[in-house]
C-alpha positions as CSV (number, residue, x, y, z in Angstrom):
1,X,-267.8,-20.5,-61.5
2,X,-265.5,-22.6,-59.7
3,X,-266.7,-25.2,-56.7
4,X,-264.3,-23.1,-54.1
5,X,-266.3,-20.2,-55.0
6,X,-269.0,-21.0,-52.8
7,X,-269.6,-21.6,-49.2
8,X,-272.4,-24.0,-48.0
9,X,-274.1,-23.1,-45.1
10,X,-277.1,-23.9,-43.2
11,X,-280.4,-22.1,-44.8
12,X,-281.4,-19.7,-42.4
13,X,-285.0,-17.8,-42.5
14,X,-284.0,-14.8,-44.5
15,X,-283.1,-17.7,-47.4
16,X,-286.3,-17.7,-48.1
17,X,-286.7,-15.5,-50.7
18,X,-283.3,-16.5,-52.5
19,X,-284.7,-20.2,-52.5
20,X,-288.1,-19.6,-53.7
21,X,-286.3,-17.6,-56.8
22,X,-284.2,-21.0,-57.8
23,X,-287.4,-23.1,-57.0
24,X,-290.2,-21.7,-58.1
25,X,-289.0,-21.4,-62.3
26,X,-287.6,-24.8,-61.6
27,X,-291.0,-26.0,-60.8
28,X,-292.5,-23.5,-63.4
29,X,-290.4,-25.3,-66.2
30,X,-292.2,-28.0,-65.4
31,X,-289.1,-30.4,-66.6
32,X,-287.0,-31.0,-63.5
33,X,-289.2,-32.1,-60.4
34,X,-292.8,-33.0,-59.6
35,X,-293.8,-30.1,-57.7
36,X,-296.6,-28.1,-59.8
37,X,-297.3,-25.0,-57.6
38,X,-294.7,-21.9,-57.1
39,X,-294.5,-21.3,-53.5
40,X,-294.3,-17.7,-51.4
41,X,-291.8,-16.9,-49.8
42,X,-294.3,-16.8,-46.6
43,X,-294.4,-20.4,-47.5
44,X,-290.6,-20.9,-47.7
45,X,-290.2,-18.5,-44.4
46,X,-292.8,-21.5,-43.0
47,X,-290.9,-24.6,-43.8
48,X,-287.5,-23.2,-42.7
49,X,-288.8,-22.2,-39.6
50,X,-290.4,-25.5,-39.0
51,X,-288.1,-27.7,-40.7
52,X,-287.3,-30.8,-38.9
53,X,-284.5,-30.6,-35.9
54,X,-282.6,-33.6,-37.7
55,X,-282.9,-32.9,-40.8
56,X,-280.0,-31.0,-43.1
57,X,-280.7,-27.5,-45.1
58,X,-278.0,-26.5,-46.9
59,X,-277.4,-23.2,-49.7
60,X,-275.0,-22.0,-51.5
61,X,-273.6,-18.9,-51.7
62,X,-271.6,-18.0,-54.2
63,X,-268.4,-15.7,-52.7
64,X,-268.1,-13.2,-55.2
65,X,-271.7,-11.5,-55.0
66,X,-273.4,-13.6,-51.9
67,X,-275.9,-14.8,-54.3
68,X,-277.3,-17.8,-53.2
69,X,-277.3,-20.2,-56.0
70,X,-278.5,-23.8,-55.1
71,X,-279.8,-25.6,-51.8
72,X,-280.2,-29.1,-50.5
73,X,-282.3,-30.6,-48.1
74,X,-282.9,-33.7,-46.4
75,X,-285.4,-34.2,-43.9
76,X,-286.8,-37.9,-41.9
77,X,-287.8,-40.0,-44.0
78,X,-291.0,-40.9,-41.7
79,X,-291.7,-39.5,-38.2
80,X,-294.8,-42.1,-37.6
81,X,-292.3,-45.1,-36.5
82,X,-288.6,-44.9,-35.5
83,X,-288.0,-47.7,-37.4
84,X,-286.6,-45.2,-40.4
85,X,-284.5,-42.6,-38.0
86,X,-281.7,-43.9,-40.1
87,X,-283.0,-42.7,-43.4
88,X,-283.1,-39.0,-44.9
89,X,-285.0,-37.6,-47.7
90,X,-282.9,-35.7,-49.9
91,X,-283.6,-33.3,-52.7
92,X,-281.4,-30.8,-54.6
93,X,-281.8,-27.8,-56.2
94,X,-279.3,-25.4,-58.5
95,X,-280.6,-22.1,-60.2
96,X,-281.0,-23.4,-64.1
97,X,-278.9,-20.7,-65.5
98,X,-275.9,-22.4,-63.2
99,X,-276.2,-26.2,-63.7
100,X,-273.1,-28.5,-64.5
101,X,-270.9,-26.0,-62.3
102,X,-270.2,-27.9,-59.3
103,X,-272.7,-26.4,-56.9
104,X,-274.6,-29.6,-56.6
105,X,-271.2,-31.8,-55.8
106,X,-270.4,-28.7,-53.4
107,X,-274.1,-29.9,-51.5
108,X,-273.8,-33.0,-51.8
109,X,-270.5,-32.9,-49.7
110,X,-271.9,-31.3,-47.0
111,X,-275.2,-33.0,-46.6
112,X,-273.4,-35.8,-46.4
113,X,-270.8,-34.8,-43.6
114,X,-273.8,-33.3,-41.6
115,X,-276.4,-36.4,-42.1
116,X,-273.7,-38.4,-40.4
117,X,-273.2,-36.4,-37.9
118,X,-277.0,-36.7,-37.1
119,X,-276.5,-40.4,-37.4
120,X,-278.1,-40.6,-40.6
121,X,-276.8,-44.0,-42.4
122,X,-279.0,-44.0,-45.4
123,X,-280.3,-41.2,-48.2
124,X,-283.5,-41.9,-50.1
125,X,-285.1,-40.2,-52.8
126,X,-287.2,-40.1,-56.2
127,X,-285.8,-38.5,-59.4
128,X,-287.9,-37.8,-62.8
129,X,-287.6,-40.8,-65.0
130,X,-287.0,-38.1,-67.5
131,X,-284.7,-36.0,-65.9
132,X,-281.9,-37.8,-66.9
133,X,-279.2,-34.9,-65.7
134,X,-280.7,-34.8,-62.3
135,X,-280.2,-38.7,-62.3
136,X,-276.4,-39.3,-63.5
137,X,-275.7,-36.1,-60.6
138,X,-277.0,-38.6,-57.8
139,X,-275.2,-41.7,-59.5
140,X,-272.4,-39.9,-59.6
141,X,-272.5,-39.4,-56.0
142,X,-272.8,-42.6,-55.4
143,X,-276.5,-43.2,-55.1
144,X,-277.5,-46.4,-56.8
145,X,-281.4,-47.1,-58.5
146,X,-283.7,-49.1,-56.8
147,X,-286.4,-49.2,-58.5
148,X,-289.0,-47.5,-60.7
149,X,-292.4,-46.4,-60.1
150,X,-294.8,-46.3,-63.1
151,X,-296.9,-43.4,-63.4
152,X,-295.8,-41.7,-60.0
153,X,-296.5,-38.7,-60.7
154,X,-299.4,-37.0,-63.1
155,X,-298.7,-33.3,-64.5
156,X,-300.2,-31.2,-67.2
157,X,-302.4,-34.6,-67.9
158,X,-299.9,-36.5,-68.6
159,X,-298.1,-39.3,-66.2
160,X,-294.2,-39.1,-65.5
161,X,-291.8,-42.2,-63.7
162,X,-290.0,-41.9,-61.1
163,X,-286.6,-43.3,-60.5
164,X,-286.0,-44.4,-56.9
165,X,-282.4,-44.4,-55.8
166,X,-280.3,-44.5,-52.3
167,X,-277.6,-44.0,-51.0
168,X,-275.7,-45.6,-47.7
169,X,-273.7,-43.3,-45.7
């Protein structure tokens, strides 16, 4: 699949379903992110209907068969102090069976364009110390590393790093 194969859109409440099928064996792999529990699609229905009014939730759709293959989001990083409005939380998602095809940089793109628009200047966000894919994708869109913290995360009894990377807009 090409990158001009797709269009990115917004995620919209009947997404739900779509995103819970590229989530939930991401998460069941157990390999790519630190959530541990599948969620409904009630549950997905839920957070698109509450997600944040500044925040950024991107699919997409791939042209040919309107499947909806990946999806990005990025919500505040904190809504206790307004001292962060400038920062989003990002996270990025592609169906496994479609990885290294150019739907992430696709995202990316957008997310970007739209987090500006909402006056976001800075992305923030934690990637598996051994995910090592999922880490050169942000660094190649231009994210830099941070820092690392130790033991951040604790699955199937055993502990996992996390990177922690950013990005200025």
């Amino acid at each position: 699949m090409r990158q001009d194969g797709l269009l990115i859109r917004s995620a919209e409440l009947d997404d739900a379903e779509a995103v819970v099928n590229i989530f939930n064996p991401i998460i069941e792999s157990g390999l790519y992110t630190i959530f541990d529990m599948p969620f409904t699609v009630e549950q997905e229905r839920e957070f698109i209907l509450r997600f944040p009014a500044r925040g950024v939730f991107h699919v997409a759709v791939r042209r040919a068969d309107q499947r909806i293959v990946g999806f990005q989001s990025m919500e505040p990083f904190a809504t206790y102090t307004r001292a962060f409005d400038h920062v989003g939380v990002i996270g990025t998602y592609v169906d496994l069976s479609l990885r290294r095809q150019g739907v992430a940089a696709r995202l990316f793109e957008a997310t970007f364009r739209a987090a500006r628009l909402k006056d976001y200047e800075k992305m923030f966000t934690y990637v598996r110390a051994d995910n090592p894919a999922a880490l050169a994708t942000y660094l190649k869109q231009g994210f830099q590393i941070v820092g690392r913290a130790t033991k951040q995360a604790r699955i199937n009894g055993g502990y996992i790093d996390e990177i922690m990377i950013e990005k200025f807009l």
